[in-house]
Backbone as a printed PyTorch tensor [residue, N CA C, xyz], in Angstrom:
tensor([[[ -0.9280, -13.9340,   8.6660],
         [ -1.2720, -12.5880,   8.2680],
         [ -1.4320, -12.5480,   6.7540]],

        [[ -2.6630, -11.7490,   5.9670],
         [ -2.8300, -11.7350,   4.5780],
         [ -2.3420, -10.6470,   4.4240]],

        [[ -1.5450, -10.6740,   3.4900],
         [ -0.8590,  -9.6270,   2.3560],
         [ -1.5730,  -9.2950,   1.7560]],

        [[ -1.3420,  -7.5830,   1.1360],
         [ -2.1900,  -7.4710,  -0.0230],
         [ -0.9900,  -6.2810,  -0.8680]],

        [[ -0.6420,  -6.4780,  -1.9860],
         [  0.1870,  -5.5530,  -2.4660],
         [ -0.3040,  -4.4330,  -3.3290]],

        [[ -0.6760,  -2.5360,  -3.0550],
         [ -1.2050,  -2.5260,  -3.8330],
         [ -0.0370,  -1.6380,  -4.7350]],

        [[ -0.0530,  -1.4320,  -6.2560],
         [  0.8290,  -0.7990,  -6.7300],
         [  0.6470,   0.2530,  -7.3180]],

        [[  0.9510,   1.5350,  -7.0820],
         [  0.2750,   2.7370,  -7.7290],
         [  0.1440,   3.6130,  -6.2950]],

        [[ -0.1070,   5.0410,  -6.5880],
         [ -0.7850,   5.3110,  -5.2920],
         [ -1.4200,   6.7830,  -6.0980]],

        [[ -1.9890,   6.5510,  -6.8170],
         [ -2.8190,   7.5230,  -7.4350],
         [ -4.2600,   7.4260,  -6.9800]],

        [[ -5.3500,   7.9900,  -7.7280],
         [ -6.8240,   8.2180,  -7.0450],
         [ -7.3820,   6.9270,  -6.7030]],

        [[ -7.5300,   5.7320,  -7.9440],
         [ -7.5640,   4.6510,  -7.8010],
         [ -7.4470,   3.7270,  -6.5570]],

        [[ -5.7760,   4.1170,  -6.1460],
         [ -5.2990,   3.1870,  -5.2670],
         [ -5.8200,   4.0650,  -4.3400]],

        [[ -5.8350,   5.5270,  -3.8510],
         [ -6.1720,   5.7820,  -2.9290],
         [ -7.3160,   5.1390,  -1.9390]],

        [[ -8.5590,   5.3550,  -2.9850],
         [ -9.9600,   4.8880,  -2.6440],
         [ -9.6170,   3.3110,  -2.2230]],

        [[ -8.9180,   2.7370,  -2.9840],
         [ -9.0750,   0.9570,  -2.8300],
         [ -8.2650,   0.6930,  -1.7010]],

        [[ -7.4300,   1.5150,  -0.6600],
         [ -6.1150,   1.3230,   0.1410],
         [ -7.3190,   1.2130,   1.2100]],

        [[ -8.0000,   2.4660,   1.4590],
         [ -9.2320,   2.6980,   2.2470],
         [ -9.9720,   1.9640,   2.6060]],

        [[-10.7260,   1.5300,   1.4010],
         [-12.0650,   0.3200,   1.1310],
         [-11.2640,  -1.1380,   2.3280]],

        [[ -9.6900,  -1.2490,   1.6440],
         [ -9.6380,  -2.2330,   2.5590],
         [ -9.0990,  -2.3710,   4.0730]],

        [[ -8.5090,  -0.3920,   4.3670],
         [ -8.2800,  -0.3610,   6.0730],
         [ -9.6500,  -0.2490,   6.4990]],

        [[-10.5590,  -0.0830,   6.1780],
         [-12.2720,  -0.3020,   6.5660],
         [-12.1930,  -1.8730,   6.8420]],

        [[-11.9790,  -2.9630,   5.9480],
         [-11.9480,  -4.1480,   6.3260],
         [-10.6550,  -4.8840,   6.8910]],

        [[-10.4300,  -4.4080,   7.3430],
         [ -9.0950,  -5.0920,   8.4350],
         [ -8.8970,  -5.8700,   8.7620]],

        [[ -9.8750,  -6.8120,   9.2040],
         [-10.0810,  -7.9250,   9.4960],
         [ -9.9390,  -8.9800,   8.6960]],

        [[-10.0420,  -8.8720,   7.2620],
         [ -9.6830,  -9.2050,   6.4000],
         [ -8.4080,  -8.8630,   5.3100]],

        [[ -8.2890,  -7.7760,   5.2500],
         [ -6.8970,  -6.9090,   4.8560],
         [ -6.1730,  -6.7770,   5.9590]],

        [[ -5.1270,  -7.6790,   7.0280],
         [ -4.5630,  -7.1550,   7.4530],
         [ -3.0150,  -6.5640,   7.4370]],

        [[ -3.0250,  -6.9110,   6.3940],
         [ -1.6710,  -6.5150,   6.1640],
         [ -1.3610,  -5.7860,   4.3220]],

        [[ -1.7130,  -4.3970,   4.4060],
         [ -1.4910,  -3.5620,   3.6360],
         [ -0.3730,  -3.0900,   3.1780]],

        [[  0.3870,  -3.2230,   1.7570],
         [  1.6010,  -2.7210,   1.2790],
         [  1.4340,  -1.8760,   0.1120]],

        [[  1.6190,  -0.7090,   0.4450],
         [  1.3100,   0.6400,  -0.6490],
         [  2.5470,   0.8180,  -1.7080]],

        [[  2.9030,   0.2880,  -2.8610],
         [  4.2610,   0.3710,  -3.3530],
         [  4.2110,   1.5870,  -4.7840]],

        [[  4.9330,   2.7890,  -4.7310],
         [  4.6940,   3.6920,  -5.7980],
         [  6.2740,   4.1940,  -6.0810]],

        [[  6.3790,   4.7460,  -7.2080],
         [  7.4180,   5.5980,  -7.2900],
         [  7.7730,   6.7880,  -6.9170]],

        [[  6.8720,   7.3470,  -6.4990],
         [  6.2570,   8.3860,  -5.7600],
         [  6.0570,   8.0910,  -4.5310]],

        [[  7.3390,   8.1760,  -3.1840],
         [  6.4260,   7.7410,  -1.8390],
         [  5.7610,   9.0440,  -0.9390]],

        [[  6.3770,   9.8420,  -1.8470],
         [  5.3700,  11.1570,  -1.1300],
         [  3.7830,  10.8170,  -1.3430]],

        [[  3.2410,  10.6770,  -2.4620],
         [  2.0680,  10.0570,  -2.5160],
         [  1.4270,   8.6160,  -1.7510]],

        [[  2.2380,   8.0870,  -1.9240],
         [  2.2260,   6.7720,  -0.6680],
         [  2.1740,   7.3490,   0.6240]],

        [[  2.7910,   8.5820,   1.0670],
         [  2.9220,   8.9170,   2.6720],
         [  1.5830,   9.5980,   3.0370]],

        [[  0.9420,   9.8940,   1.6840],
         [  0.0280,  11.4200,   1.9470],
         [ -1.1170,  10.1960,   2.5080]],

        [[ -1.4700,   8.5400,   1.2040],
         [ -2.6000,   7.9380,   1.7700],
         [ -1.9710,   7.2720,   2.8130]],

        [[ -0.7740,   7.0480,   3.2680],
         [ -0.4670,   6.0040,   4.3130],
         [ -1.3400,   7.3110,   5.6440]],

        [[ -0.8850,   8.5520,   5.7500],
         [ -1.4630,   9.2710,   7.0990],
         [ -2.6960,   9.5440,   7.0880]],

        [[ -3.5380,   9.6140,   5.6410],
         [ -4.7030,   9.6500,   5.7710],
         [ -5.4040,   8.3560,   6.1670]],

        [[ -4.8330,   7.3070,   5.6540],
         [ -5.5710,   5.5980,   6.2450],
         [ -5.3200,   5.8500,   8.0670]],

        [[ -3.9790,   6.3270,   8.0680],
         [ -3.6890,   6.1830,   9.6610],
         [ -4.8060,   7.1620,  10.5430]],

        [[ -5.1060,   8.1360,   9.8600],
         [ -6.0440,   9.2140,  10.5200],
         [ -7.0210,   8.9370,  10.7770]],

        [[ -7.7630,   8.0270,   9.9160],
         [ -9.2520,   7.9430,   9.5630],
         [ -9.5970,   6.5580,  10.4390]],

        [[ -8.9500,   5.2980,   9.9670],
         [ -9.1490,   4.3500,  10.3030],
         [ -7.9110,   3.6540,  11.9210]],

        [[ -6.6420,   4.4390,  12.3590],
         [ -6.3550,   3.8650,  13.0460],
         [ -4.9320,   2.7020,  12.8240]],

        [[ -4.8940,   2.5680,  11.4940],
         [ -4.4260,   1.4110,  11.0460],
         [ -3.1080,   1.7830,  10.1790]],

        [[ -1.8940,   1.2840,  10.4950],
         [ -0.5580,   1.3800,   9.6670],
         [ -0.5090,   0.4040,   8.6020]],

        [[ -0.1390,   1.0310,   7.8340],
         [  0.2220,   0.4280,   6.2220],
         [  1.4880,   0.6230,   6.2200]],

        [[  1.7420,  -0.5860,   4.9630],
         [  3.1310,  -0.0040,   5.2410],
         [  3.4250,   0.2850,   3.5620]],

        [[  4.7280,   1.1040,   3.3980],
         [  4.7750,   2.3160,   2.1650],
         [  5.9670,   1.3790,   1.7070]],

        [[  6.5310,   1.4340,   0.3930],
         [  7.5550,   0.8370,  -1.1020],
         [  8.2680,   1.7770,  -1.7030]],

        [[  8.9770,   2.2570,  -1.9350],
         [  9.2630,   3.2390,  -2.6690],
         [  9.8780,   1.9370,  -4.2070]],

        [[  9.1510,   1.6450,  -5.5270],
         [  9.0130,   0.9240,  -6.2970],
         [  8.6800,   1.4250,  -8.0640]],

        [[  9.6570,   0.9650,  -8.7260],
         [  9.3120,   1.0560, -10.1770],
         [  9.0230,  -0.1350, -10.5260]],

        [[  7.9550,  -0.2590, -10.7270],
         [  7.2570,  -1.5430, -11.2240],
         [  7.2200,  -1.8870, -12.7150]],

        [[  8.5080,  -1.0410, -13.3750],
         [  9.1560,  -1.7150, -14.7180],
         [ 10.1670,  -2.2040, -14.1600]],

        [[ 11.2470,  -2.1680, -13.1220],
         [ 11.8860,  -2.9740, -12.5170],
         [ 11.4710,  -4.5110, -11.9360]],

        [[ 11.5920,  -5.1020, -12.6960],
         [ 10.9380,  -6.4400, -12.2240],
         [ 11.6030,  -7.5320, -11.2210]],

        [[ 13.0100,  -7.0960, -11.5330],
         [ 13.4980,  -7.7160, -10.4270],
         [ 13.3660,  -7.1680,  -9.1480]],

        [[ 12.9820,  -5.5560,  -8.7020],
         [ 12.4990,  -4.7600,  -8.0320],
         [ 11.0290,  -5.4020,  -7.2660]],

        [[ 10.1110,  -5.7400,  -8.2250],
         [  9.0280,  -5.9830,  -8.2780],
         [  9.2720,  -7.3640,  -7.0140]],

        [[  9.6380,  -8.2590,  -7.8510],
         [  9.5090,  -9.2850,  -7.3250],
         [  9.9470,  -9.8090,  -5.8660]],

        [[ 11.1330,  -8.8260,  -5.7350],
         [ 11.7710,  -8.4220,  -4.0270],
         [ 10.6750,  -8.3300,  -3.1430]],

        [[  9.7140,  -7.5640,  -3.7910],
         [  9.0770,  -7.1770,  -2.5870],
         [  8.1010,  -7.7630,  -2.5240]],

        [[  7.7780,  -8.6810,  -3.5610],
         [  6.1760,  -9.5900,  -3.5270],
         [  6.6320, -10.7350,  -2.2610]],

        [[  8.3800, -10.8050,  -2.8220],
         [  8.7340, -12.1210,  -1.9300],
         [  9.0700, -12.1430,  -0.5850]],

        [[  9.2790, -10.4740,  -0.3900],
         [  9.6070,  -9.8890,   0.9440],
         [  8.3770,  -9.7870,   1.7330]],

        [[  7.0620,  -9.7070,   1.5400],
         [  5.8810,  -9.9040,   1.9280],
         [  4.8620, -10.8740,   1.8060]]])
């Protein structure tokens, strides 16, 4: 299974979370990581709505690096 980690979940990440539950077949394994997981939940149900497909959500400060790295290694 390919990982893909994305970090942020602002407009940016929104559009790019999308672009790749459209390609699934190739993205299959989506990790949305923000400090904000309300924003992570809003694109995780809209990917789930549109396309069918679970992502999975981080709740992550990515100035925490030892934080960071948990979860690169956890996926």
């Amino acid at each position: 299974m390919q990982s893909v980690l994305v970090i942020g979940a602002g407009g940016v990440s929104h559009v790019t979370v999308h672009k790749m539950a459209s390609l699934s077949k190739v993205f299959s394994n989506i990790i949305l990581a923000s400090r904000t997981i309300d924003k992570c939940s809003k694109i995780k149900k809209s990917v789930k709505d549109r396309y069918n497909i679970d992502i999975t959500i981080v709740e992550l400060d990515a100035d925490n690096i030892n934080e960071t790295v948990s979860i690169i290694n956890n996926f």
